[in-house]
N, C-alpha and C positions, 0 to 999 in steps of 0.2 A: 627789241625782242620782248614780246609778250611773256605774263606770270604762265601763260598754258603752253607758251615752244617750251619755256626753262624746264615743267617737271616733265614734258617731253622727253627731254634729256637724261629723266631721272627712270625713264620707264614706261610713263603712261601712257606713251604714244611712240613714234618713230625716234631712235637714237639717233641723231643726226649732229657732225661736227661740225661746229658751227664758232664765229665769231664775233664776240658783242665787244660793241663800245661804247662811251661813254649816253651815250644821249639814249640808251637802250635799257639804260640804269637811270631812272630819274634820281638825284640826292636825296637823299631821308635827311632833313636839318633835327640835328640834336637828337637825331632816334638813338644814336650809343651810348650818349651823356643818359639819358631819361632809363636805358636797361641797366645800367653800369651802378646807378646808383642804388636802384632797385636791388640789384646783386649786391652790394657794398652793402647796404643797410638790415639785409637779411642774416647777415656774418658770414658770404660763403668765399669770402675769399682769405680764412684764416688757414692756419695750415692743419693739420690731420696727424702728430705725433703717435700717437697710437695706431692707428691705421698701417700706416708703414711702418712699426713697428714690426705690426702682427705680421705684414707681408716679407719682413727682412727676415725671420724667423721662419714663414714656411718657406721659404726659398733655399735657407741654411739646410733645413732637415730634408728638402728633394735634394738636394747638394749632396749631401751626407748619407742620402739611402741611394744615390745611384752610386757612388765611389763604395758602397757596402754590399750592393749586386756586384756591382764588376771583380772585388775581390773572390766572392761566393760561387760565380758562378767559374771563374776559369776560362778555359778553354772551349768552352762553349758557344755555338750561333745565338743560344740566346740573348749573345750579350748585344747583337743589335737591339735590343727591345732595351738596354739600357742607354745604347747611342742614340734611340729616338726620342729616350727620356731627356737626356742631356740639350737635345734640338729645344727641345720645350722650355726648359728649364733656363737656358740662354736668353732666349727670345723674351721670356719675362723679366731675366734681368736689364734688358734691354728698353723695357716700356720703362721699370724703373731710373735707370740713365736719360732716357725721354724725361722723365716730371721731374729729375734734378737737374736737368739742363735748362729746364723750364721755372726750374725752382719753385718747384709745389711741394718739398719735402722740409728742408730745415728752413731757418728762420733767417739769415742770412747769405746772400749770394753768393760769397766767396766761397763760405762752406758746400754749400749746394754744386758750384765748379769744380770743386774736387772729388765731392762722392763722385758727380757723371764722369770725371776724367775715371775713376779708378772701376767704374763699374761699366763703364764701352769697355776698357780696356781687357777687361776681366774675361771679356767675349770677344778678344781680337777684332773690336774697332778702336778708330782714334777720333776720341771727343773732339779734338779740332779741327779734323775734316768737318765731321757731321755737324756741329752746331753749327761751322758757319752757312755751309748749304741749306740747312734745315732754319734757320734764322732771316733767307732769301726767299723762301717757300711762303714763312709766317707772314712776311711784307707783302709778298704778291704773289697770294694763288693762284694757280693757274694761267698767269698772266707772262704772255709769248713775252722769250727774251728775259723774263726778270727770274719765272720761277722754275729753279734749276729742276725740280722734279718734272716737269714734262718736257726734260731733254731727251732727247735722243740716247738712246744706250740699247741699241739690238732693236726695244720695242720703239717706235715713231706714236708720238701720243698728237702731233697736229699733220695736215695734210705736207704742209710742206716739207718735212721731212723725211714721209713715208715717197713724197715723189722723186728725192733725190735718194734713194737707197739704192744702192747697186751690189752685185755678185749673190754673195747669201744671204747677208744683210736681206736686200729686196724678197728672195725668195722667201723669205721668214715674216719680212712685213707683209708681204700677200695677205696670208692668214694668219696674222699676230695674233687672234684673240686667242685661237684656237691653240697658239703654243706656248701663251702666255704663262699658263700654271705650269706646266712640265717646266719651260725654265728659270722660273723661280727655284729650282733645286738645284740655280748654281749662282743665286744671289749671295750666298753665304759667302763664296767664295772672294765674287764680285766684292763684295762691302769689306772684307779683310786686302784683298788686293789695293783699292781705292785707299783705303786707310795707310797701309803700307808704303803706296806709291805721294801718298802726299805727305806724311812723314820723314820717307828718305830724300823728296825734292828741294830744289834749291831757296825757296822762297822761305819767309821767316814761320816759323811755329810756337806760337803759347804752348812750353811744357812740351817739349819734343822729347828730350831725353827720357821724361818722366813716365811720358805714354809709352815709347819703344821701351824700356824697361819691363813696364806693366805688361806690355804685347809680349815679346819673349819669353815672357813668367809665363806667363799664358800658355804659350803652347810648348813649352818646356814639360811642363806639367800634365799638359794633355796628350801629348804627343809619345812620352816617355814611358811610360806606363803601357801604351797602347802596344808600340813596337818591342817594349824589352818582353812583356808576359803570355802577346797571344800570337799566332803564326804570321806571316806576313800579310795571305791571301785575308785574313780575317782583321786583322788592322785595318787595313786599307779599307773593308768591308765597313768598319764600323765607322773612319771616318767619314765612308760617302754617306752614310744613312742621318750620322748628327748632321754634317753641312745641309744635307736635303731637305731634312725636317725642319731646321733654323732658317734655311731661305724661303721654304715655304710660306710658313707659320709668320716669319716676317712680315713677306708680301700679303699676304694672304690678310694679316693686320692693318696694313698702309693702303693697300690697292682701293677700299669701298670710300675712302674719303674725299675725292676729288675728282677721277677718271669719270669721264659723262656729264659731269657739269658743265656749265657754262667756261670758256675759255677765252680769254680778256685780251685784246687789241693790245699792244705795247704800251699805246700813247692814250688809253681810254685812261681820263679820271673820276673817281667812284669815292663815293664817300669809305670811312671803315667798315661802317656797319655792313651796309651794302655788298663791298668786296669780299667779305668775310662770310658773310650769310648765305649769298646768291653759288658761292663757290665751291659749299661744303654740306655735305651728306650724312645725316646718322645712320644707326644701326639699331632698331629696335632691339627688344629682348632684356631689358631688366640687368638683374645684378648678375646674371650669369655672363651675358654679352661683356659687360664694363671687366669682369674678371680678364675672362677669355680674350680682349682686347685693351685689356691694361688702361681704360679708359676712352680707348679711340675712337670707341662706338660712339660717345659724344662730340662730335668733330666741329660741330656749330660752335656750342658753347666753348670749347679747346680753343679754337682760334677767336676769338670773343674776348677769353680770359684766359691766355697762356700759363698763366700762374696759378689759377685754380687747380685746387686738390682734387685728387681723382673722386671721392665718399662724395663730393659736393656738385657735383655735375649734374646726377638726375634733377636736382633740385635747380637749380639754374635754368636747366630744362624747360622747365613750365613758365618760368617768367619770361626765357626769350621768346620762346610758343607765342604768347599772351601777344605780347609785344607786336611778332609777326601777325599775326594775325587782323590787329589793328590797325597794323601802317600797310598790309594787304599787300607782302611781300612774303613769296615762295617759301617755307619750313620744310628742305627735303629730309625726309624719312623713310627707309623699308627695313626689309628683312635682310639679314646675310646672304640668305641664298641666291635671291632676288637681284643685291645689288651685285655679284660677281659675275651673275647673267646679263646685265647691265656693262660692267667692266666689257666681257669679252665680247658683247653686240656693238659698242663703241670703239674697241678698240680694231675690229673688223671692218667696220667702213669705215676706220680713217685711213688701214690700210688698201684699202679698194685703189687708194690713189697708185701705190704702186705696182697695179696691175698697167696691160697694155689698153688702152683707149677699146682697141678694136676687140680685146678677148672679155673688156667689163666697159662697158659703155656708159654704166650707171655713175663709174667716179668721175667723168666728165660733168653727171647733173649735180650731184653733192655738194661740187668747185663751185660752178655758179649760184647754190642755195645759202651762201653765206652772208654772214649781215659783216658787216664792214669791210 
């Protein structure tokens, strides 16, 4: 696979799904050791005490002026406009549980395992579903079979799956791009179920009790309030609009960093650098995007340096740049808007497969355009 199919993928050309392997990737020898050190000797891989500081404080005070709308306001519809706050407000504490699971926050690990256990849980997930999924993802992007995020779940993110989709399933993968955001407004849901369901299962769990605990706090607290002060039809009202806005704003966060890249053969071997780089997407836009995306927007450098602190990313930035640039491997980069026109043209012809031959004739050419 060519450096000009790959930003193909990214945009500049036809989105086509496609699968590379190994020999498609030539090795970079010692290209991660030679950036790593660069990063190491710059200081960006110390931690950021202040920073999250500042961020744990304005979280506290949106915390504390939406529970001071919802008192003020009553019985009022305006108080959706505080459940959409709440959507928001979640999701950031969420990127946060991201960089302590990552342990970009305190100084020690175990410390770091428990702020994420208390801070997923704060938002009805369970830190032990997620980290171990999200720890399969960091090993192998996008790579069939290893990384759980381009499993199957409603959307078919490789051809083979969108081919075996039957009943509504199929009908949805047809035109999955096109439904892909509107259901994102029951990922909320999705991610507390998943949680739940792998908490109450039979298999062992690090800190089950502690998370079901924290879970039930959770919605004791959020639930109680909702149902004893405002009418039924408006409870329920306010619940769909936070889960909506939370699953949104979620996906909406995770979707530009991988969907449309390249997508890796089982058995393809790739150096780090390579698997990592070749596999992941930025987000232009400065310190506004890194806010608004809890740092996501650097996706390169995130998976590079799982532990880097979110202030120190842009910076890392220009050295991996550098780096690519030299060893004359792919830096993808766009805009937001860009890349979820990206997501849902990708996500469109991988479901073409599960149309009929005879009513799309084109996902027959797609199948055969694949490399390995």
């Amino acid at each position: 696979m060519s450096a000009t199919m790959i930003q193909g993928l990214d945009g500049l050309g036809p989105v086509r799904p496609t699968r590379a392997k190994s020999s498609d990737f030539p090795p970079i020898a010692q290209a991660y050791k030679r950036v790593s050190a660069e990063v190491r000797d710059a200081g960006l891989l110390r931690r950021a005490p202040v920073f999250y500081s500042l961020v744990g404080i304005a979280i506290a005070v949106a915390v504390g002026g939406a529970i001071t709308g919802f008192i003020l306001l009553g019985q009022s519809w305006f108080q959706l406009l505080i459940a959409g706050a709440l959507g928001l407000v979640f999701t950031q504490i969420a990127f946060l549980a991201h960089e302590a699971a990552h342990r970009q926050i305190l100084s020690r690990g175990p410390a770091n395992d428990r702020l994420a256990r208390v801070l997923a849980g704060s938002i009805g997930m369970s830190y032990a579903w997620w980290d171990s999924k999200h720890s399969r993802h960091h090993s192998n992007p996008n790579r069939v079979g290893k990384d759980p995020d381009i499993q199957v779940d409603t959307i078919s993110f490789i051809e083979e799956d969108a081919v075996q989709a039957r009943g509504l399933r199929r009908s949805i993968t047809k035109r999955q791009g096109w439904f892909f955001f509107p259901l994102l407004t029951m990922e909320g849901l999705n991610l507390h179920f998943h949680s739940l369901r792998h908490l109450l299962g039979r298999e062992p769990v690090k800190g089950r009790w502690v998370e079901l605990t924290i879970i039930v706090t959770r919605f004791a607290l959020l639930l109680t309030p909702l149902f004893l002060l405002l009418p039924l039809g408006m409870a329920f009202a306010f619940l769909g609009v936070q889960l909506a806005v939370f699953g949104v704003y979620m996906g909406a966060s995770f979707a530009p960093n991988h969907k449309g890249m390249p997508v890796i053969a089982h058995d393809a071997k790739l150096d780090f650098f390579t698997k990592q780089v070749r596999t992941s997407r930025n987000i232009r836009g400065g310190w506004w995007a890194t806010t608004l995306m809890g740092g996501l927007n650097h996706q390169v450098e995130h998976h590079l340096f799982p532990s880097m602190s979110r202030p120190f990313l842009s910076r890392a930035r220009r050295i991996v740049r550098a780096h690519c640039k030299d060893l004359d491997v792919p830096y993808t980069e766009t805009s937001l808007g860009h890349s979820y026109l990206i997501v849902v043209d990708y996500l469109n012809r991988v479901g073409l497969a599960a149309r009929d031959p005879f009513d799309c004739p084109i996902s027959a050419q797609y199948g055969r355009s694949r490399v390995g």
